[in-house]
MARKENU-168761 format. One record per residue (C-alpha): residue in one letter; x, y, z. Coordinates in steps of 0.001 Angstrom, whole numbers. Layout:
BEGIN
+------+---------+---------+---------+
| type |      c1 |      c2 |      c3 |
+------+---------+---------+---------+
|    a |       X |       Y |       Z |
...
+------+---------+---------+---------+
***
This chain:
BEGIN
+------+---------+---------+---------+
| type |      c1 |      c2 |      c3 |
+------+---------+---------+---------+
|    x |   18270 |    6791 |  -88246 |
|    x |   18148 |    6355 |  -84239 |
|    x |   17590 |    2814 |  -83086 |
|    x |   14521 |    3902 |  -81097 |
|    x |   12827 |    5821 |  -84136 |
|    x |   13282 |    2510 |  -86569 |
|    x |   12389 |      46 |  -84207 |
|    x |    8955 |    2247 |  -83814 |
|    x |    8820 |    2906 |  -87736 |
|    x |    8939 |    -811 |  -87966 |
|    x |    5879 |   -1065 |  -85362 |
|    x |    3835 |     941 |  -86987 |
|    x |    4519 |    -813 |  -90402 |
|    x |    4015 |   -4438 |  -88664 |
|    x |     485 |   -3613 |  -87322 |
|    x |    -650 |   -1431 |  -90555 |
|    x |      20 |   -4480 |  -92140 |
|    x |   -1466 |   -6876 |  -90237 |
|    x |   -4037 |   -4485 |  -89617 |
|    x |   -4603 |   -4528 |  -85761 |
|    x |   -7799 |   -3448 |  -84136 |
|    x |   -7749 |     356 |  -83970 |
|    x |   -4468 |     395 |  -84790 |
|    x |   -5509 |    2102 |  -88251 |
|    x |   -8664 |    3739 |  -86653 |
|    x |   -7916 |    5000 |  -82926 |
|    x |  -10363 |    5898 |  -81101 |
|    x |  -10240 |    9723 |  -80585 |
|    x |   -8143 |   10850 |  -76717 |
|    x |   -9071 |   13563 |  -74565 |
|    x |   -6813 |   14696 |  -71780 |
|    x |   -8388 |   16278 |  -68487 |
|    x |   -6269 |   18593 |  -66533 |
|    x |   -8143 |   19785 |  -62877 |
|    x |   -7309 |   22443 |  -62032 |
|    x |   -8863 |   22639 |  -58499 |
|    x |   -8001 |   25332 |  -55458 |
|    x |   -6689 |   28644 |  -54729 |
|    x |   -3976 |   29071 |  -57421 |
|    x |    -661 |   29986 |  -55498 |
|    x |    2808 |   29187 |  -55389 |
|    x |    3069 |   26944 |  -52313 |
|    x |    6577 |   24839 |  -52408 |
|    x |    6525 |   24634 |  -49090 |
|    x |    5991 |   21261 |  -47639 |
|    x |    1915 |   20036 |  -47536 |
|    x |     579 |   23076 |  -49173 |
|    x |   -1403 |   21995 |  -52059 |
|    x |   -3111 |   24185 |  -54647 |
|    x |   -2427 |   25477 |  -58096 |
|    x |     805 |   26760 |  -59528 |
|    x |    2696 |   27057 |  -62853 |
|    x |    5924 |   25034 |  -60824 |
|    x |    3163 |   22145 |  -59849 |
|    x |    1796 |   21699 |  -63987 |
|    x |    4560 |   21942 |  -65656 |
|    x |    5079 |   17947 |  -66389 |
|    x |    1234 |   18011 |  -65741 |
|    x |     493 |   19928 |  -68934 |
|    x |    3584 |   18716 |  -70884 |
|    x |    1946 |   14980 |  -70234 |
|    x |   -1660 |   16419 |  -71191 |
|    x |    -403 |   17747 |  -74861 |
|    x |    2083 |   14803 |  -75753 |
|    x |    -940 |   12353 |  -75610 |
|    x |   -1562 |    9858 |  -78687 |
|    x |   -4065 |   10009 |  -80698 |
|    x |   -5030 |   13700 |  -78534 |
|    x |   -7920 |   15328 |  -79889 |
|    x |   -8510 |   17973 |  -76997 |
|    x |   -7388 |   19097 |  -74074 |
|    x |  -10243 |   19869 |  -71477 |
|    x |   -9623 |   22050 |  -68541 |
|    x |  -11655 |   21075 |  -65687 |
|    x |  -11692 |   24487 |  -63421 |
|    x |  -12851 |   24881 |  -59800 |
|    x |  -10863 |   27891 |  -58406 |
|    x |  -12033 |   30937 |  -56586 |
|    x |   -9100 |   32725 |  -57911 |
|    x |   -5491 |   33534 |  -56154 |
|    x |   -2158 |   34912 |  -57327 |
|    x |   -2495 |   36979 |  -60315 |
|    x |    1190 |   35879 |  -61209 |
|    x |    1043 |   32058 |  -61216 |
|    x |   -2850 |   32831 |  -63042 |
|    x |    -432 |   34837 |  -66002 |
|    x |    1771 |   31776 |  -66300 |
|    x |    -221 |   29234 |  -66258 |
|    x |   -2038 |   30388 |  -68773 |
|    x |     688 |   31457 |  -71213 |
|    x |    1809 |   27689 |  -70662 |
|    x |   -1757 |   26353 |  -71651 |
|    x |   -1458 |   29119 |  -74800 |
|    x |    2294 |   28446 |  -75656 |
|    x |    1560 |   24361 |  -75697 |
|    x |   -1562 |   24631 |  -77479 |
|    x |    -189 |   26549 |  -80411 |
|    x |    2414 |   24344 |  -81127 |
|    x |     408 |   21415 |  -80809 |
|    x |   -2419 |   22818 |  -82687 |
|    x |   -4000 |   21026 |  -80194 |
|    x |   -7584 |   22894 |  -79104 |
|    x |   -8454 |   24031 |  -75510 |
|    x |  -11608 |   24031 |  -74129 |
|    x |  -12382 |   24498 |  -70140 |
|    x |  -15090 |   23436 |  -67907 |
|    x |  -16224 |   25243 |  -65518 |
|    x |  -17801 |   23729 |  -61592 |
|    x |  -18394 |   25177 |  -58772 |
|    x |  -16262 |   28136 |  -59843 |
|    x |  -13983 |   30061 |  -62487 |
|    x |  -13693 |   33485 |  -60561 |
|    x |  -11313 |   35889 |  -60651 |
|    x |   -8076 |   34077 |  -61060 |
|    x |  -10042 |   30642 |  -61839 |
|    x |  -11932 |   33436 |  -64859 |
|    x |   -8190 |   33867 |  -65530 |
|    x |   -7379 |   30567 |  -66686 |
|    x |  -10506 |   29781 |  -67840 |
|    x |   -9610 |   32463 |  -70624 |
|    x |   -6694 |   30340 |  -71533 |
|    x |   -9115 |   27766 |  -73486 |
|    x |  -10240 |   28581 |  -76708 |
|    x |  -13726 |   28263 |  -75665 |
|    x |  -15190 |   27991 |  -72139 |
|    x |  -18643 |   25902 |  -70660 |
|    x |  -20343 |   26055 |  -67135 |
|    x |  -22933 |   24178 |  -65526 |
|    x |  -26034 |   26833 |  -65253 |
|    x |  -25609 |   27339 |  -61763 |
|    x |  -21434 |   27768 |  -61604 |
|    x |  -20130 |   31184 |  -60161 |
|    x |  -18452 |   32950 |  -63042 |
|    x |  -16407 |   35997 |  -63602 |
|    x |  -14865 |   38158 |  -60491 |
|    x |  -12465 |   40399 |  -62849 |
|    x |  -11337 |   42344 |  -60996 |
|    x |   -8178 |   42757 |  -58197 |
|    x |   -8225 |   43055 |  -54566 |
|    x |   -6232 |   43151 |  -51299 |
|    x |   -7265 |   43053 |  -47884 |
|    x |   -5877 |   43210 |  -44126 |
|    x |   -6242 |   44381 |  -40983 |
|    x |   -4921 |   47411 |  -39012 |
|    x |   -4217 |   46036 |  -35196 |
|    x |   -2820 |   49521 |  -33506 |
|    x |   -5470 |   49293 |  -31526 |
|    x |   -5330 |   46380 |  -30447 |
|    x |   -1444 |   46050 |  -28965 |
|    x |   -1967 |   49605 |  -27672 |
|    x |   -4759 |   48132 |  -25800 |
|    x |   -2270 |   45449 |  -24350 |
|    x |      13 |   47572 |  -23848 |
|    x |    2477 |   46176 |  -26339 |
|    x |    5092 |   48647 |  -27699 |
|    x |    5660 |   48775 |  -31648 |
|    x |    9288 |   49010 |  -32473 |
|    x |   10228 |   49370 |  -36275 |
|    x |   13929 |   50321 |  -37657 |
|    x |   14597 |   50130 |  -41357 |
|    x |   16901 |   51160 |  -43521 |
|    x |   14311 |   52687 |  -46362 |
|    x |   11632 |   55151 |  -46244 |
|    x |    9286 |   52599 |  -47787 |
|    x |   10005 |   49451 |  -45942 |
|    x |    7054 |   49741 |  -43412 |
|    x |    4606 |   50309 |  -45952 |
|    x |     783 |   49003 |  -44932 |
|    x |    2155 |   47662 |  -41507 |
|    x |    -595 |   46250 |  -39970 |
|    x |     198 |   47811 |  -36992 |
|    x |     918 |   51129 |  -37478 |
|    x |   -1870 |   53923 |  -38692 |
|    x |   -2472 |   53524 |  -42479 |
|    x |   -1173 |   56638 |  -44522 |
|    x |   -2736 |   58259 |  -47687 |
|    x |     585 |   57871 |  -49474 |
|    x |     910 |   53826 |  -49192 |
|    x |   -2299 |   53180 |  -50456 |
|    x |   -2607 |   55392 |  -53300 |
|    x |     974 |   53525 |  -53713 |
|    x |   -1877 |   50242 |  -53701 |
|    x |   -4051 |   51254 |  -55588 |
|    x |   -1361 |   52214 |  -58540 |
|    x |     -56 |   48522 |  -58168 |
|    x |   -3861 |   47362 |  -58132 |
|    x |   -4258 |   49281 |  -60963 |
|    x |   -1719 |   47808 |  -63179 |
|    x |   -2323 |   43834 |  -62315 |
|    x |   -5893 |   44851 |  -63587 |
|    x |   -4983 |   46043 |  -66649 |
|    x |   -3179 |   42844 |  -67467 |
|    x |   -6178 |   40800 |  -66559 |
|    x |   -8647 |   42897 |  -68094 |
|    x |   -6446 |   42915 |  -71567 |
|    x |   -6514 |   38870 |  -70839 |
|    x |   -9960 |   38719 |  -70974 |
|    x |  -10185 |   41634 |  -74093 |
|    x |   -8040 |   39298 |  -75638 |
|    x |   -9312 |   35983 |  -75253 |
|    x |  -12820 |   37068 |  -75365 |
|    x |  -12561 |   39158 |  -78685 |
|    x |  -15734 |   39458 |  -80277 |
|    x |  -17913 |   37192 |  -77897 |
|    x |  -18257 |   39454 |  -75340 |
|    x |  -21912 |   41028 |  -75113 |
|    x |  -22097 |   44090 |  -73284 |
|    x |  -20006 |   46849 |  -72163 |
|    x |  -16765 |   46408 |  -70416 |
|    x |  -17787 |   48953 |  -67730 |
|    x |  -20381 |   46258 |  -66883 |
|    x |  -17950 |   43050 |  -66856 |
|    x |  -14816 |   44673 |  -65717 |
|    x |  -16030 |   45516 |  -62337 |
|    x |  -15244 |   42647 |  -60228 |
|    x |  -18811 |   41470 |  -60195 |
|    x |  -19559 |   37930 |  -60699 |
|    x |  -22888 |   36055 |  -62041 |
|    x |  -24265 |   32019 |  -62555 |
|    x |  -23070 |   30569 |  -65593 |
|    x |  -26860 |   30689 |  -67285 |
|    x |  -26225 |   34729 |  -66770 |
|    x |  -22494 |   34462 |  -67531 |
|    x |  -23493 |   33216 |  -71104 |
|    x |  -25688 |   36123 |  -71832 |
|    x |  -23345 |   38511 |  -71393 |
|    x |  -20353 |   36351 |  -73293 |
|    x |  -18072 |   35329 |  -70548 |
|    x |  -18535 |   31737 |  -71578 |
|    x |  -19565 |   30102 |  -74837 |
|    x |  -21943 |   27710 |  -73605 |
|    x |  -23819 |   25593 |  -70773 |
|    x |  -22673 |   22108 |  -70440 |
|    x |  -20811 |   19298 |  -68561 |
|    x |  -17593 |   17770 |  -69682 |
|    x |  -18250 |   13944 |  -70738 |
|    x |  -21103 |   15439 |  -72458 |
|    x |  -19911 |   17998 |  -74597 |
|    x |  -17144 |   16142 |  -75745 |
|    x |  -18702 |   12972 |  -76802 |
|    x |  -20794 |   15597 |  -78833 |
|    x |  -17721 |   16725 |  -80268 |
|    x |  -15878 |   13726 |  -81057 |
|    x |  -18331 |   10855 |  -81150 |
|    x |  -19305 |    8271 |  -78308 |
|    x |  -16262 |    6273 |  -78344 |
|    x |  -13682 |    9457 |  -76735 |
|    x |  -11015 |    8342 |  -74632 |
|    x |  -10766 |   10610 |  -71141 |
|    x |   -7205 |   10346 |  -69935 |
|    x |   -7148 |   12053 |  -66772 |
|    x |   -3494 |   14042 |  -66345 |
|    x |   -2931 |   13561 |  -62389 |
|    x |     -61 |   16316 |  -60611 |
|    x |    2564 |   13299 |  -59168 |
|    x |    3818 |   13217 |  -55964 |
|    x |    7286 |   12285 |  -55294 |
|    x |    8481 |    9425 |  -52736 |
|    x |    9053 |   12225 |  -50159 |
|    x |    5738 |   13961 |  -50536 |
|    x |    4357 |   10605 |  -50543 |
|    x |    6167 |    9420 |  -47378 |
|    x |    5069 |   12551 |  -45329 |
|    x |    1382 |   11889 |  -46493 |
|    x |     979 |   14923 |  -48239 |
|    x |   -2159 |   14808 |  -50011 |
|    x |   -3695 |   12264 |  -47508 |
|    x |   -6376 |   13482 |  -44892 |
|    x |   -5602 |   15040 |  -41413 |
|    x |   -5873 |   11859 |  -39524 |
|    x |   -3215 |   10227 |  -41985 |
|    x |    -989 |   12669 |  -41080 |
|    x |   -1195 |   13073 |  -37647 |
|    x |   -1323 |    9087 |  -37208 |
|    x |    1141 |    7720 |  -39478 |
|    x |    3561 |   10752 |  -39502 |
|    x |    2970 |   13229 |  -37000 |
|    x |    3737 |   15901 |  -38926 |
|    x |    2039 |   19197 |  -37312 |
|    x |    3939 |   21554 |  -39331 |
|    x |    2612 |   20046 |  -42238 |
|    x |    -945 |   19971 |  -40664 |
|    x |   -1235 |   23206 |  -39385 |
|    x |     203 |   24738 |  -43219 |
|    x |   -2839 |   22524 |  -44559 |
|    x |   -5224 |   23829 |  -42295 |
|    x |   -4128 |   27912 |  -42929 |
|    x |   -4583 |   27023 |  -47054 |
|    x |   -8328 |   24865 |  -46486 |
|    x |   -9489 |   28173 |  -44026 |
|    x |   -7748 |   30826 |  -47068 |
|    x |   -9988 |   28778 |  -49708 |
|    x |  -12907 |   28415 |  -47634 |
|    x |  -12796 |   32079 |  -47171 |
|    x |  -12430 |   32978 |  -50668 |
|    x |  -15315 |   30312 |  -51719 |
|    x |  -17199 |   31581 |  -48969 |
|    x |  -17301 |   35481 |  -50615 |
|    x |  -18925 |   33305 |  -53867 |
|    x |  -22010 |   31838 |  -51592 |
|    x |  -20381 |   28070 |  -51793 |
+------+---------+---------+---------+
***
């Protein structure tokens, strides 16, 4: 036997013996895993939000816990990249199965679209009355700017090498052929999320798919009528329901490394711009607070 593995065998033996203080009866753990922001893959340098990359440890930490009862996912996401949404959650799935550990997310402000996404990854989901649920659905947006640089008199010049490689430029005229190329790519994301949901939903859901598969989105008191969600309720709460008063919350934080650290990623504006000076960090911050302002704002928050 290993040395590590007896001297802990031993431990155990010592304090079952001498019968320590909740050594014999611990007191039930619960980890809590935020999952907060537009969910993207953003390795570059001061871009924060959620990606599979940035949980990995995150959620390894969250399902190795002693004594782990739960693992509650505390969700406030507008949605994002369907991709990093997909792994994420088959990470949450693949971790809980062979922990036979259960799942159960919380919903805030919002669990739309992609946030719905890995809400579905729990094995049952709450919201506060008032939280902005649902969203399923896919989208993509632009703009067209021919107009514009024809007004400044700006000449487009374009050479590829593939009949393809210009598709949707923003400024060139938008053909019939690119977007019905779209729409067939559209098409297929939301059949994976849609099957997601069909999934992970089976049997609770309460109406019609053609009613909940539209990209709508509804409060979380209307969002448990129609079976998106299994009930109304806050986190602390519902899980000293569950497992008595005396839960443990462990709080699983994403850690930042020296470097990340050093450059005061994660810090305010003013940190940055006093202590490090970093504007390319700054201004990459600012683009990702206006995206998820932009993509709260569509949810009235």
């Amino acid at each position: 036997m290993p040395v590590k593995a007896y001297f802990i065998r031993m431990m155990k033996k010592y304090l079952e013996q001498w019968r320590i203080p909740g050594f014999r009866n611990p007191k039930p753990v619960v980890a809590v895993v935020r999952l907060s922001g537009v969910i993207a893959d953003r390795s570059g340098v001061g871009r924060s939000g959620i990606s599979a990359a940035n949980l990995v440890s995150v959620l390894e930490s969250a399902f190795n816990l002693p004594h782990l009862k739960a693992v509650a996912l505390s969700i406030n996401s507008p949605g994002g990249s369907p991709v990093q949404s997909s792994l994420i959650g088959k990470r949450i799935r693949a971790l809980a199965k062979e922990k036979e550990i259960p799942v159960i997310a919380f919903a805030e402000d919002v669990a739309a679209s992609g946030g719905y996404w890995l809400a579905c990854s729990a094995d049952e989901i709450y919201a506060d009355e008032s939280s902005v649920i649902g969203s399923i659905g896919v989208i993509s947006a632009g703009f067209g700017f021919q107009g514009a640089i024809k007004k400044l008199g700006v000449e487009r010049r374009v050479h590829a090498a593939g009949k393809m490689k210009s598709t949707l430029d923003p400024f060139l005229p938008e053909k019939p052929e690119d977007v019905d190329r779209l729409m067939k790519l559209q098409q297929d994301v939301y059949k994976t999320f849609t099957n997601v949901v069909r999934e992970r939903r089976k049997g609770k859901l309460k109406v019609a798919e053609k009613e909940l598969f539209t990209g709508a989105f509804w409060t979380g008191r209307r969002a448990l009528d129609l079976g998106l969600i299994d009930g109304l309720g806050e986190l602390t709460e519902v899980m000293q329901e569950r497992y008595g008063d005396k839960v443990k919350f462990r709080p699983i934080e994403q850690r930042q490394s020296w470097f990340k650290q050093k450059l005061g990623i994660g810090a305010n504006a003013e940190t940055w711009t006093q202590s490090q000076g970093n504007i390319a960090t700054f201004v990459e911050e600012i683009f990702s607070a206006i995206e998820e302002r932009s993509l709260r704002n569509k949810f009235g928050l």
